[in-house]
N, CA, C and O atoms as a GROMACS GRO file, in nm:
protein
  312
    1UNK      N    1   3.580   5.091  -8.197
    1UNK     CA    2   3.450   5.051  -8.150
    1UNK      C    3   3.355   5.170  -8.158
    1UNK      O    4   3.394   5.277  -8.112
    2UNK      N    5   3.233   5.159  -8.213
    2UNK     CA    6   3.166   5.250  -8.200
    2UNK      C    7   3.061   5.327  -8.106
    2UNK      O    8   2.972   5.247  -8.076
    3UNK      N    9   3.049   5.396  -8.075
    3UNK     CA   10   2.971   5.468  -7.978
    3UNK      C   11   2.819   5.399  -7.974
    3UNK      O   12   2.754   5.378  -8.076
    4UNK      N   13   2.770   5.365  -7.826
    4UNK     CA   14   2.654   5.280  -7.831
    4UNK      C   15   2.527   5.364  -7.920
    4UNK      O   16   2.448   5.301  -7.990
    5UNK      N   17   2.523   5.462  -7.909
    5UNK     CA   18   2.458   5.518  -7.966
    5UNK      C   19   2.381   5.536  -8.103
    5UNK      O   20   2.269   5.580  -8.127
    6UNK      N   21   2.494   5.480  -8.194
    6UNK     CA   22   2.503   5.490  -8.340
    6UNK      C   23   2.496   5.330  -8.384
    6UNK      O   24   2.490   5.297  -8.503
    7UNK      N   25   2.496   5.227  -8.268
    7UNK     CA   26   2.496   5.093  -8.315
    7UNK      C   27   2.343   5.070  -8.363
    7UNK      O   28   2.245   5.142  -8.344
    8UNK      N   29   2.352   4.964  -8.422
    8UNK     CA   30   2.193   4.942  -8.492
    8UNK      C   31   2.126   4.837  -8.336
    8UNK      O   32   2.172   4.744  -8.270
    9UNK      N   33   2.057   4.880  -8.334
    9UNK     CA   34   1.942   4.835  -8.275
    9UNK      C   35   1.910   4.709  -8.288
    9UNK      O   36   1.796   4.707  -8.332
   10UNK      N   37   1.962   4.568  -8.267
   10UNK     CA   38   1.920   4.430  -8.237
   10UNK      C   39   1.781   4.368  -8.175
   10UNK      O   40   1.846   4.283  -8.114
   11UNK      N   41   1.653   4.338  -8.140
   11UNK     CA   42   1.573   4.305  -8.116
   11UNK      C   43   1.628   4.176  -8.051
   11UNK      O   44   1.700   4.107  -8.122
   12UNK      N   45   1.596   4.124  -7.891
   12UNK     CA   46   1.639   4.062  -7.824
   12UNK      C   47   1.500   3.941  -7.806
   12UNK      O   48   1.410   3.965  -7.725
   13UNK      N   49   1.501   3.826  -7.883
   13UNK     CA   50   1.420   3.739  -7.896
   13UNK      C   51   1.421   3.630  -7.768
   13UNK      O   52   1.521   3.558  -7.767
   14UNK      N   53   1.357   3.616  -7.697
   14UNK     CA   54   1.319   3.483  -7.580
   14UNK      C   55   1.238   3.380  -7.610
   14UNK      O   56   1.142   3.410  -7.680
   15UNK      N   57   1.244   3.323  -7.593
   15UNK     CA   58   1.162   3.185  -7.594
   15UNK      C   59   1.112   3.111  -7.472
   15UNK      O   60   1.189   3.041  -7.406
   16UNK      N   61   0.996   3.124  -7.444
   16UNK     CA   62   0.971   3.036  -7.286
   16UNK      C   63   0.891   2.930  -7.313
   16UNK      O   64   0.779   2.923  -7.364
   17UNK      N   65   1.016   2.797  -7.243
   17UNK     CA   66   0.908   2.680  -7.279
   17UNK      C   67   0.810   2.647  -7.177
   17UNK      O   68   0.812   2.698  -7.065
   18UNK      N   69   0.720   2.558  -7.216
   18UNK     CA   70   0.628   2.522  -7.123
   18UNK      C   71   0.692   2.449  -7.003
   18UNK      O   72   0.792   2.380  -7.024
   19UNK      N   73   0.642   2.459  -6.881
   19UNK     CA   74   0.737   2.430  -6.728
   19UNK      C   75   0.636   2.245  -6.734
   19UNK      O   76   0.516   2.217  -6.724
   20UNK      N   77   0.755   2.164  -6.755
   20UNK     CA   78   0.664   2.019  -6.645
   20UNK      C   79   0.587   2.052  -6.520
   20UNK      O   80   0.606   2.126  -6.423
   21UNK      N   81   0.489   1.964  -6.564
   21UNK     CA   82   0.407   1.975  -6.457
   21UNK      C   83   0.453   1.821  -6.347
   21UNK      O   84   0.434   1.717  -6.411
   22UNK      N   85   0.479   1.809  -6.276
   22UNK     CA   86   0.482   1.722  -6.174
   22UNK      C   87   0.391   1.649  -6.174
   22UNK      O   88   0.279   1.698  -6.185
   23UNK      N   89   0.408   1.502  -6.162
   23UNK     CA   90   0.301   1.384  -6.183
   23UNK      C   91   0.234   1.411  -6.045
   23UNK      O   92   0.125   1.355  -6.033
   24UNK      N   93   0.268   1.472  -5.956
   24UNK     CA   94   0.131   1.500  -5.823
   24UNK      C   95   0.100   1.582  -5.879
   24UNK      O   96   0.051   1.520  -5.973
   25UNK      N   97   0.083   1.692  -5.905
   25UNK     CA   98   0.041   1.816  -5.901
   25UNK      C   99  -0.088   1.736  -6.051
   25UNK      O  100  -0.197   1.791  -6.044
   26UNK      N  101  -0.083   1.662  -6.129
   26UNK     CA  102  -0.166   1.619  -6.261
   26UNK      C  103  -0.227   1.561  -6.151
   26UNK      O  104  -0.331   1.622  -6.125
   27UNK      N  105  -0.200   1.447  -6.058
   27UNK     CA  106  -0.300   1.384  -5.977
   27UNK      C  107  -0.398   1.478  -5.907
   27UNK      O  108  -0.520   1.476  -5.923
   28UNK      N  109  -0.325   1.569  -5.821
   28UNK     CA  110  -0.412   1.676  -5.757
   28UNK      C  111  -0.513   1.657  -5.812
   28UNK      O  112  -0.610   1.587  -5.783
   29UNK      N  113  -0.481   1.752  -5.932
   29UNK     CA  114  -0.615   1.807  -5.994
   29UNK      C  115  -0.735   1.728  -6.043
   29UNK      O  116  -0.847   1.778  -6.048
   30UNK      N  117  -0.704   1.586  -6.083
   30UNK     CA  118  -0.788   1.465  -6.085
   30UNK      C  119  -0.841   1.424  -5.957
   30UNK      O  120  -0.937   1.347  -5.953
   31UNK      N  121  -0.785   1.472  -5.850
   31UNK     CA  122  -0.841   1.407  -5.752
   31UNK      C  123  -0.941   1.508  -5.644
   31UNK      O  124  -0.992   1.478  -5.536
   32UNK      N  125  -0.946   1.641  -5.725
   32UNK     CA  126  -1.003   1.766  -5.667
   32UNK      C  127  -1.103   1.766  -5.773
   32UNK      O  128  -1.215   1.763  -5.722
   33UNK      N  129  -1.108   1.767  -5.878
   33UNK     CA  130  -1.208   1.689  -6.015
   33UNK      C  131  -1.331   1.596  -5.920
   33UNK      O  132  -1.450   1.628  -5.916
   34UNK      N  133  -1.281   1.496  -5.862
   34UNK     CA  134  -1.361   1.390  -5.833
   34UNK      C  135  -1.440   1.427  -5.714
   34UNK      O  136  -1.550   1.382  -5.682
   35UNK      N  137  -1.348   1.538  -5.638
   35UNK     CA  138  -1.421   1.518  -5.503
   35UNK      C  139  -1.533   1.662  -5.531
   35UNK      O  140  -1.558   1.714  -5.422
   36UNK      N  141  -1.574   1.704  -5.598
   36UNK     CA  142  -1.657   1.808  -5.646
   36UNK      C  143  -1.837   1.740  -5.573
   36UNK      O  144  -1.884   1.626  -5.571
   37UNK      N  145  -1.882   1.849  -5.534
   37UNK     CA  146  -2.037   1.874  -5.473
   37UNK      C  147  -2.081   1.736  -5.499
   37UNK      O  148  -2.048   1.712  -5.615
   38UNK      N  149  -2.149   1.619  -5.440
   38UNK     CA  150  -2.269   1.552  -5.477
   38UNK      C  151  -2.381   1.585  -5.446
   38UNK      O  152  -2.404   1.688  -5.383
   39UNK      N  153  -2.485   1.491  -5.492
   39UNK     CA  154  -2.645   1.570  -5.485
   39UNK      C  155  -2.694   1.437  -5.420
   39UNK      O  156  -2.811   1.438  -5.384
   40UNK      N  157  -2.616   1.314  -5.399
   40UNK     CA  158  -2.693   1.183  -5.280
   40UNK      C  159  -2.513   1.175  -5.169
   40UNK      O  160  -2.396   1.180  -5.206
   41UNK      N  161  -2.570   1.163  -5.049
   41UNK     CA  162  -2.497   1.142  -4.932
   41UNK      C  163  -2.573   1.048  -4.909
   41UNK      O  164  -2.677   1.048  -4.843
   42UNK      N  165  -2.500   0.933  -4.984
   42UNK     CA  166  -2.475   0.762  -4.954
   42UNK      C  167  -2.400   0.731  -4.905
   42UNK      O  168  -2.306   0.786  -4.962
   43UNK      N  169  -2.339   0.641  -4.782
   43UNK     CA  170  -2.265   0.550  -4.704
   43UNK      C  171  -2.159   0.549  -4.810
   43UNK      O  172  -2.051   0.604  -4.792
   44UNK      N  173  -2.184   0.498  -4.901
   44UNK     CA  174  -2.040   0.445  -5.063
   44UNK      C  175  -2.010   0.594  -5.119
   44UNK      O  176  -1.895   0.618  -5.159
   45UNK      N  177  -2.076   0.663  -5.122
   45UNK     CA  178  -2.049   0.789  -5.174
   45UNK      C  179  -1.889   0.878  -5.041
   45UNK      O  180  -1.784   0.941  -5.054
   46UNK      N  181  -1.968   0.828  -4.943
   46UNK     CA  182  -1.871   0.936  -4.848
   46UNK      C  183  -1.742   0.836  -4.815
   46UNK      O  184  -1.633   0.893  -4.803
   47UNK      N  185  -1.743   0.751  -4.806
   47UNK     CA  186  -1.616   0.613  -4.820
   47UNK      C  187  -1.542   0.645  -4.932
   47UNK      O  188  -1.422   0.672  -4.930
   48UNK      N  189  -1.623   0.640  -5.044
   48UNK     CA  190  -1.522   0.659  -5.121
   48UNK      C  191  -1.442   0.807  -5.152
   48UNK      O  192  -1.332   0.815  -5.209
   49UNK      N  193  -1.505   0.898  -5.114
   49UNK     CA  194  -1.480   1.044  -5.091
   49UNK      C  195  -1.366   1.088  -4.983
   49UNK      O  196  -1.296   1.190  -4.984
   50UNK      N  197  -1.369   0.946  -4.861
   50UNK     CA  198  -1.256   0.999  -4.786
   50UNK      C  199  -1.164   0.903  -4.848
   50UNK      O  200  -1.060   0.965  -4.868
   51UNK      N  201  -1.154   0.810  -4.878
   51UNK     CA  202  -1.045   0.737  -4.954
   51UNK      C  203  -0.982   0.847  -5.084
   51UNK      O  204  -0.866   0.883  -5.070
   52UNK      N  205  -1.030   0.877  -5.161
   52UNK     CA  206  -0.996   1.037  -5.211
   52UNK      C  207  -0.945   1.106  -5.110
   52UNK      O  208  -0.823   1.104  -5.130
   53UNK      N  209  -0.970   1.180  -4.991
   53UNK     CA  210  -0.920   1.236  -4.992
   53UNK      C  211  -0.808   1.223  -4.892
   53UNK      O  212  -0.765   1.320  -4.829
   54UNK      N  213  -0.762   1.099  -4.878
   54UNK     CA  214  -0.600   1.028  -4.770
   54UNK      C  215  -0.537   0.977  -4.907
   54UNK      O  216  -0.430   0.918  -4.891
   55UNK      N  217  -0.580   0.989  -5.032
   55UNK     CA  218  -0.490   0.979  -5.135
   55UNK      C  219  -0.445   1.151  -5.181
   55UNK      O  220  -0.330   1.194  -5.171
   56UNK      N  221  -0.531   1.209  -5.218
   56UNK     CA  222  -0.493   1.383  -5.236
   56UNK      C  223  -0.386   1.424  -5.097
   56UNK      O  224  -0.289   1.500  -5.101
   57UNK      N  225  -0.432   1.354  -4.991
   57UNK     CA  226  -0.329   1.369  -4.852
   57UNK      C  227  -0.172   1.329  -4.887
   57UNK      O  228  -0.078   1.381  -4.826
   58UNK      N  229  -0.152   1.232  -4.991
   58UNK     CA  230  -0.027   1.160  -4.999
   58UNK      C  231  -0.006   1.251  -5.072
   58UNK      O  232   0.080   1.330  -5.030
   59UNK      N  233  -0.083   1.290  -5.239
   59UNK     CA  234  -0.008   1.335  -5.331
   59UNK      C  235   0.079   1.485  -5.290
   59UNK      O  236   0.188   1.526  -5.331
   60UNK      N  237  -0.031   1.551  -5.183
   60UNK     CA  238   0.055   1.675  -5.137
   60UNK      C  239   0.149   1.666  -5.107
   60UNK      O  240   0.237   1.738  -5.153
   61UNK      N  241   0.179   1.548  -4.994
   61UNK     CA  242   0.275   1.560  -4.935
   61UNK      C  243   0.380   1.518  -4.989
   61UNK      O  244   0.492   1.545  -4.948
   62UNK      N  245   0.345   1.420  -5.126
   62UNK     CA  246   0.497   1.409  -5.247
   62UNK      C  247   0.517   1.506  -5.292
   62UNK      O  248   0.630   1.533  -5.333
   63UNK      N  249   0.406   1.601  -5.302
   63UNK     CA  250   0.474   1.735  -5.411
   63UNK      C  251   0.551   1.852  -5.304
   63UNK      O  252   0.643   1.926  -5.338
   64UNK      N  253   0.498   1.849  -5.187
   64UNK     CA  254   0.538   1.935  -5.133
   64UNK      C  255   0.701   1.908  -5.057
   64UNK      O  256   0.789   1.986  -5.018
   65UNK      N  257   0.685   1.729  -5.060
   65UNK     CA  258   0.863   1.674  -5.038
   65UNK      C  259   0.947   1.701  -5.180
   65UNK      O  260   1.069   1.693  -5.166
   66UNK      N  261   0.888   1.741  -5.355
   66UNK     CA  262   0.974   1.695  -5.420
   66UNK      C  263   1.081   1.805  -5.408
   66UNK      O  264   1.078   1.912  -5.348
   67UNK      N  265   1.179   1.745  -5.487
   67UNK     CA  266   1.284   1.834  -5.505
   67UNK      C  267   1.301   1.991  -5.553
   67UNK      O  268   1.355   2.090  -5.504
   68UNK      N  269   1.228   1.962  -5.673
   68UNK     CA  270   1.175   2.124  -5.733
   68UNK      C  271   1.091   2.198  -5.668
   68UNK      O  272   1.092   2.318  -5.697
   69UNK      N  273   0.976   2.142  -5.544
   69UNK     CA  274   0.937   2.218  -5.478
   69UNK      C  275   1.045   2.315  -5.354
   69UNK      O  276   1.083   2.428  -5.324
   70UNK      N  277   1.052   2.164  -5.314
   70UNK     CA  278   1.200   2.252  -5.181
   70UNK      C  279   1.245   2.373  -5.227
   70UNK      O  280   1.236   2.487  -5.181
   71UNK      N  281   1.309   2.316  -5.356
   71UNK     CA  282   1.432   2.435  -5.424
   71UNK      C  283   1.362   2.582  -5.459
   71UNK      O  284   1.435   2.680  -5.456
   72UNK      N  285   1.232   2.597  -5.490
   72UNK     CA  286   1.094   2.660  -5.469
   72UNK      C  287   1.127   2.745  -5.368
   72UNK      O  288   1.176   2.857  -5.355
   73UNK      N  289   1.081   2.647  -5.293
   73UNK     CA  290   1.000   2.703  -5.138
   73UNK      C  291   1.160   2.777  -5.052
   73UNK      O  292   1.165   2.859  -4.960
   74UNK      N  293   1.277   2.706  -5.128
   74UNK     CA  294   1.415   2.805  -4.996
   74UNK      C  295   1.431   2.945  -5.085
   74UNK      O  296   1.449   3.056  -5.034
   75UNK      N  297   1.422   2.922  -5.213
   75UNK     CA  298   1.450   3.077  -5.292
   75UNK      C  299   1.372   3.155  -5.206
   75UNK      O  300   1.431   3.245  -5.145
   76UNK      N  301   1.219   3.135  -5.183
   76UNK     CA  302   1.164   3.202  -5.197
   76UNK      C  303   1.155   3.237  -5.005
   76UNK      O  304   1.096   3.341  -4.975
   77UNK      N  305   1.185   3.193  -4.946
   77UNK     CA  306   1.245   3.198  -4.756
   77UNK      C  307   1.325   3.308  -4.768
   77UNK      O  308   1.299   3.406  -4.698
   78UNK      N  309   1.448   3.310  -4.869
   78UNK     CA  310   1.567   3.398  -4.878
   78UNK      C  311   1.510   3.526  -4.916
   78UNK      O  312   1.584   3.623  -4.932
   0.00000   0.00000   0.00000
């Protein structure tokens, strides 16, 4: 076996794929999209703004129950 020294030099190639994104976490952001500044504070405007936002209320709380989050959130406790 030869001495590490004198071995040739290999270049160590990685590949990182793109991470899924979680079907809440795509909602989130559609639903933080929508609720952006208006310029009329209408009765239908703010109804529908809190209905947005007791749906963004659910999607958190699926992403923050899913599985890959948990497994997340204990690595990172330890």
């Amino acid at each position: 076996m030869e001495p590490i020294s004198t071995m040739t030099h290999q270049p160590v190639r990685s590949i990182s794929l793109p991470t899924r994104v979680h079907p809440s976490s795509q909602r989130v952001k559609a639903l933080l999209n929508h609720l952006k500044p208006h310029t009329c504070l209408e009765v239908e405007t703010i109804q529908s703004d809190l209905v947005v936002l007791a749906e963004l209320y659910n999607c958190m709380e699926e992403l923050f129950n899913s599985p890959q989050i948990q497994q997340t959130l204990l690595h990172y406790q330890n």
